[in-house]
C-alpha positions as a Python dict, from the first residue, in 0.01 Angstrom:
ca = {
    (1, 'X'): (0, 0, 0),
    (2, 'X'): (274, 132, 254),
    (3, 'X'): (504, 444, 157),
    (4, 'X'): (742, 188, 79),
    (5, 'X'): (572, -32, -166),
    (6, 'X'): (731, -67, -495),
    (7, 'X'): (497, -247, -675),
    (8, 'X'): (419, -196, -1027),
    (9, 'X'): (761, -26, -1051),
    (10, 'X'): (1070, -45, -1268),
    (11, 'X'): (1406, -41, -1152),
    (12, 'X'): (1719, -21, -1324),
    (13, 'X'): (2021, -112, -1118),
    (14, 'X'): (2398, -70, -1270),
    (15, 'X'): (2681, -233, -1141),
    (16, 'X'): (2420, -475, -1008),
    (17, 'X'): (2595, -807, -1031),
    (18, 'X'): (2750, -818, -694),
    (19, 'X'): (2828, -655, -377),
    (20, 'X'): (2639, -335, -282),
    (21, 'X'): (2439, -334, -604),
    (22, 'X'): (2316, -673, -597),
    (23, 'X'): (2179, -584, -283),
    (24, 'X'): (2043, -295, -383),
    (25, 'X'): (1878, -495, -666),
    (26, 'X'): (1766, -764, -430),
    (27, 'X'): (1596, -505, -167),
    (28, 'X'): (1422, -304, -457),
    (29, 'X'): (1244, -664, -582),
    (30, 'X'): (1153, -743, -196),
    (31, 'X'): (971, -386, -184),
    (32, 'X'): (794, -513, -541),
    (33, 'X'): (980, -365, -823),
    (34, 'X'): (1064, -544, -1145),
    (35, 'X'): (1435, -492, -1196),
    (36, 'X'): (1676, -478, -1477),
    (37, 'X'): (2020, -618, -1327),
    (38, 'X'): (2328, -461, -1537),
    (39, 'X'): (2651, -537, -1475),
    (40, 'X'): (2967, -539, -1687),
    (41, 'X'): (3019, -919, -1592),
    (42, 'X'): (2643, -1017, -1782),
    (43, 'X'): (2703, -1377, -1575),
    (44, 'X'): (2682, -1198, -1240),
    (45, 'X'): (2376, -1011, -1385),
    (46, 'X'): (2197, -1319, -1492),
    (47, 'X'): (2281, -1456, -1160),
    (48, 'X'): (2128, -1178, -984),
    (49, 'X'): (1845, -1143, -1236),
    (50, 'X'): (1786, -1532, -1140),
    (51, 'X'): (1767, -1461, -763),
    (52, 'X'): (1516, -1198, -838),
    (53, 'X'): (1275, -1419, -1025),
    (54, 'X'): (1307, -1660, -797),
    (55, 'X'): (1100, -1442, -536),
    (56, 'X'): (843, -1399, -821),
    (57, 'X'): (972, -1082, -954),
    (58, 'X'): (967, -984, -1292),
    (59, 'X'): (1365, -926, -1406),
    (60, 'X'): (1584, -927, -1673),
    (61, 'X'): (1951, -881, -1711),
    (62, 'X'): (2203, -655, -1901),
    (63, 'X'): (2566, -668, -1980),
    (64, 'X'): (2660, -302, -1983),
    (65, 'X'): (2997, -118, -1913),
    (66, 'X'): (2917, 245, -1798),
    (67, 'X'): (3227, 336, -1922),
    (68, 'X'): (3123, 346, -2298),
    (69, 'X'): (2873, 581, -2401),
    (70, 'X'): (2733, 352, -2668),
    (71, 'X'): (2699, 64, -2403),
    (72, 'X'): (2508, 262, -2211),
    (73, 'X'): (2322, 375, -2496),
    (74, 'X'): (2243, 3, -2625),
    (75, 'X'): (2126, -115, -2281),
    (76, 'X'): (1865, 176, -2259),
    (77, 'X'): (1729, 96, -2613),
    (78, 'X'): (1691, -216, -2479),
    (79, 'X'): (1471, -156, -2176),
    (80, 'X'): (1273, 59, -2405),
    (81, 'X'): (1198, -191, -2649),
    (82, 'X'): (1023, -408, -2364),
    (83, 'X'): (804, -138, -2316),
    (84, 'X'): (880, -77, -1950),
    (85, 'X'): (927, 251, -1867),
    (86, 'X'): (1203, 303, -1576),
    (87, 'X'): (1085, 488, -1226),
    (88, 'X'): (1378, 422, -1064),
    (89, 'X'): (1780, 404, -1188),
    (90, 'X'): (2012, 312, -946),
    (91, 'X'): (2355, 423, -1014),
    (92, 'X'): (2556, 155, -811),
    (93, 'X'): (2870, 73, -1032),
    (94, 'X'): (3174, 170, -950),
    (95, 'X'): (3602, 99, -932),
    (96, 'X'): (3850, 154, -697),
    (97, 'X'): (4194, 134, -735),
    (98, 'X'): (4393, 177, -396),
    (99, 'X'): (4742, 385, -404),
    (100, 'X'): (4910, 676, -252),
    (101, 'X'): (4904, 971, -487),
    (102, 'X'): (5295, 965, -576),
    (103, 'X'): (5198, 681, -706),
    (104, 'X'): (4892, 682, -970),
    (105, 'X'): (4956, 670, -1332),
    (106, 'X'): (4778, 861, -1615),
    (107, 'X'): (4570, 511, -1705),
    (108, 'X'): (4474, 526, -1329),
    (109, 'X'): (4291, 851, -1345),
    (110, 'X'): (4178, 743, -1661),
    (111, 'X'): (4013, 448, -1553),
    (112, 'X'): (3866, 575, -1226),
    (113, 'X'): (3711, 884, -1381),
    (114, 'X'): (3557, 711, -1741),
    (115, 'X'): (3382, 429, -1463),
    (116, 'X'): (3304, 660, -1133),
    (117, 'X'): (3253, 981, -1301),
    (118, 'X'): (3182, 923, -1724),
    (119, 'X'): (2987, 626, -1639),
    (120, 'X'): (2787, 771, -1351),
    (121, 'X'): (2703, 1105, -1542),
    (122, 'X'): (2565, 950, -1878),
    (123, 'X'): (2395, 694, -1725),
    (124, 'X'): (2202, 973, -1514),
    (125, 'X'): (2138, 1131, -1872),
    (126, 'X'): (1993, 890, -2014),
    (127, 'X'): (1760, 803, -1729),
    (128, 'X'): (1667, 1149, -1639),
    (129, 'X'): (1586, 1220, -2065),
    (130, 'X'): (1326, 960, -2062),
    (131, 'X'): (1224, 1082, -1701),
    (132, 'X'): (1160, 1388, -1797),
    (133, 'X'): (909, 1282, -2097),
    (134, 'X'): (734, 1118, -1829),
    (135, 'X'): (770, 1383, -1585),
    (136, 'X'): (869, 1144, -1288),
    (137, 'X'): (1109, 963, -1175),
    (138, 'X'): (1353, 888, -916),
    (139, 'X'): (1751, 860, -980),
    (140, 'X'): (1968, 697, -629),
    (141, 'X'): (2345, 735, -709),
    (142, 'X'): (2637, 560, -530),
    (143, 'X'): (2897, 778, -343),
    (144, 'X'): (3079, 756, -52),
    (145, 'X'): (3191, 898, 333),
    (146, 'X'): (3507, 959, 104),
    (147, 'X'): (3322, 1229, -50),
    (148, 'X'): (3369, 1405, 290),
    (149, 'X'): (3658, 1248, 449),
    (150, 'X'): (3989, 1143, 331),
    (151, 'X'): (3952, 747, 287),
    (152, 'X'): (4123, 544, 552),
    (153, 'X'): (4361, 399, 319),
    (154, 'X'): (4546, 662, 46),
    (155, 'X'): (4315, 597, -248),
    (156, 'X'): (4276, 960, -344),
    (157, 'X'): (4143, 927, -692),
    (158, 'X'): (3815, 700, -550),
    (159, 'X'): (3810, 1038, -290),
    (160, 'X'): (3804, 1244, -581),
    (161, 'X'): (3522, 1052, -823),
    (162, 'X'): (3289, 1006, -520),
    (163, 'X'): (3287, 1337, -435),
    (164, 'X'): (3254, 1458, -784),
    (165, 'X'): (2933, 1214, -771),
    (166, 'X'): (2798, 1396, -409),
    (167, 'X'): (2828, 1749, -658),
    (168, 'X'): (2665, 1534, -980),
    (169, 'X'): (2389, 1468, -766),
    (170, 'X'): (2349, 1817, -604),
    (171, 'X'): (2339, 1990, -907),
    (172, 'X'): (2152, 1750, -1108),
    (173, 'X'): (1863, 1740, -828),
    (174, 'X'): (1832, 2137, -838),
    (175, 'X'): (1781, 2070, -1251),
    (176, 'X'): (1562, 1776, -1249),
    (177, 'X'): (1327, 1872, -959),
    (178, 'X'): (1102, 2074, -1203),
    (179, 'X'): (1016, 1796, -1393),
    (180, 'X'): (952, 1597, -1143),
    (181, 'X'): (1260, 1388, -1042),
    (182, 'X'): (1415, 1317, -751),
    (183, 'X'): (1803, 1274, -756),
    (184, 'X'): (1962, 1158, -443),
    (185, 'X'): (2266, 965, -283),
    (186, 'X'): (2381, 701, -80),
    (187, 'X'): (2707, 794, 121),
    (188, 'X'): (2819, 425, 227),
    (189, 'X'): (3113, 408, 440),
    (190, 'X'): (3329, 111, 485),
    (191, 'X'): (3131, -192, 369),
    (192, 'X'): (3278, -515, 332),
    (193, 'X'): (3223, -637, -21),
    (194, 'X'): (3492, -835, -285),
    (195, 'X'): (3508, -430, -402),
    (196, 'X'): (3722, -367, -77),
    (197, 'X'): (3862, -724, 33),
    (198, 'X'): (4214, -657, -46),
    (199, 'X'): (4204, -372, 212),
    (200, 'X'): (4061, -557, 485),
    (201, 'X'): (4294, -881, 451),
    (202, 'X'): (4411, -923, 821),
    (203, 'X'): (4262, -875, 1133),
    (204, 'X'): (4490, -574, 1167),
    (205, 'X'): (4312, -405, 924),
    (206, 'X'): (3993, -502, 1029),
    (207, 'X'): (4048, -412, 1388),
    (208, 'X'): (4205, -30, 1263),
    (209, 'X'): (3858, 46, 1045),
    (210, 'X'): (3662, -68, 1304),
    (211, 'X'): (3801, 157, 1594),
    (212, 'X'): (3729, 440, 1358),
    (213, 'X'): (3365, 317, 1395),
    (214, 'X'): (3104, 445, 1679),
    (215, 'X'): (2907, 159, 1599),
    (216, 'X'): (3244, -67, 1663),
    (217, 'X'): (3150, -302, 1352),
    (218, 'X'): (3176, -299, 920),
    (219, 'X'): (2907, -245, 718),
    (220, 'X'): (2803, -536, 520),
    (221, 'X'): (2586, -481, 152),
    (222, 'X'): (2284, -536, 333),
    (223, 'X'): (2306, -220, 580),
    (224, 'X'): (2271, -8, 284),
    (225, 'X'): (1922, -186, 158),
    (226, 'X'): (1700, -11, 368),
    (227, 'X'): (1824, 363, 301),
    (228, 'X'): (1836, 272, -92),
    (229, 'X'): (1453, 143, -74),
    (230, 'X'): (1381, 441, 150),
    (231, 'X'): (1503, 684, -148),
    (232, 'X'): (1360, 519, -379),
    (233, 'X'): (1003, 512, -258),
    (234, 'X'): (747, 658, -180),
    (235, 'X'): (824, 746, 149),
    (236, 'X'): (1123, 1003, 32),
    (237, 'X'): (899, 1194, -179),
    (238, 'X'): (985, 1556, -72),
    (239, 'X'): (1338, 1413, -49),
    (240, 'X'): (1575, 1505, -331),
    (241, 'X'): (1949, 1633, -363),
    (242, 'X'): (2046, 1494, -55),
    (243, 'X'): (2302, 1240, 105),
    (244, 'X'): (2219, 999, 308),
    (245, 'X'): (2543, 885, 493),
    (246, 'X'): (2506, 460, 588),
    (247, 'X'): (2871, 477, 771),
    (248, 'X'): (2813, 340, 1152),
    (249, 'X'): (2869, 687, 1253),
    (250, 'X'): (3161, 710, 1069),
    (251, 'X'): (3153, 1104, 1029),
    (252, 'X'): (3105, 1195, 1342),
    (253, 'X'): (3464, 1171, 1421),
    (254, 'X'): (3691, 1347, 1304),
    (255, 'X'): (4011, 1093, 1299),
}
């Protein structure tokens, strides 16, 4: 066994049907872990849950939308009632909706906040309440550079519900650690997934994100496997309320 050996594990992975979280999903099964794939599109899940299986890896999938209470609610009962108790929750899911702030609406905010913020929030709950029965666990959450910087683009409401995540998982590390759970973050910066295409749609904007870069290139899903597993294992285990930036150096400029 290595410090980043997941096997014998359980993994939970939201907003695991494509892009970062499918990654995320597919990483956490090559380290060993069983995983339950939710999405809110239950046909990317299944797909996901397929590629997972396919490696030999016990999975199943879930159709949940983080933004209802009682969805996330259902899907836990679920896992429970297969008898296989969760050691890791992966908080991946997430919306964006790109506009200058004259111009958001009242559903905008809505929308942003019940998906990045609601959804992220009782999801933790409910994985840190059976957690803490077990007294263990370890809870990975999704924000962003835009937690720290002002996006490249205007999308100020994504600013705001990432870095409303960076203080979820601050404070929720500080109140967990006693029982023995770990609560960290992932700080991605830009990484090219269909969550971000329409920004990146000419080889203007390509070129502009990338001169902000150090490392001169985008991100793709997979550059943000090998922090995720490293959170999530063994390896992090004095590790907790912390956020690790995967961003090509992105915040060590300024502009």
């Amino acid at each position: 066994m290595t410090e980043f050996d997941l096997s014998g594990k359980t993994a939970l992975v939201t907003g695991g049907g494509r892009g970062i979280g499918r990654a995320i999903a597919l990483g956490l099964a090559r380290a060993g872990a069983r995983v339950f794939v939710a999405d809110i599109d239950a046909g990317n899940a299944a797909i996901v849950a397929g590629e997972i299986a396919d490696q030999g890896i016990a999975s199943r999938s879930l159709r949940i939308d983080v933004s209802k209470v009682e969805d996330i609610d259902r899907g836990f009962a679920e896992i429970d009632d297969l008898g296989w108790p969760l050691d890791i929750v992966v908080l991946a899911a997430g919306v964006l909706r790109a506009k200058p702030l004259l111009e958001h609406t009242e559903d905008d905010w809505r929308f942003m906040a019940e998906v990045n913020l609601k959804g992220t929030f009782f999801t933790l709950q409910a994985a840190a309440r059976r957690m803490v029965e077990r007294g263990q666990g370890t809870i990975l959450a999704l924000s962003s550079t835009s937690a720290f910087v002002a996006s490249r683009v205007p999308e100020i409401l994504y600013d705001v519900t990432k870095g409303g995540i960076r203080q979820m998982t601050i404070s929720a590390a500080a109140e967990l650690a006693p029982h023995g759970i770990r609560v960290n973050a992932l700080a991605p910066g830009t990484i090219v997934t269909d969550f971000n295409r329409a920004t990146l749609d000419t080889a203007d904007k390509i070129a502009s994100a990338e001169s902000r870069l150090p490392m001169g290139r985008l991100g793709g899903p997979d550059d943000v496997v090998g922090a995720a597993v490293f959170l999530c294992s063994p390896a992090s285990a004095y590790v907790t309320g912390h956020l690790l930036a995967v961003d090509g150096g992105r915040l060590t400029r300024s502009g």
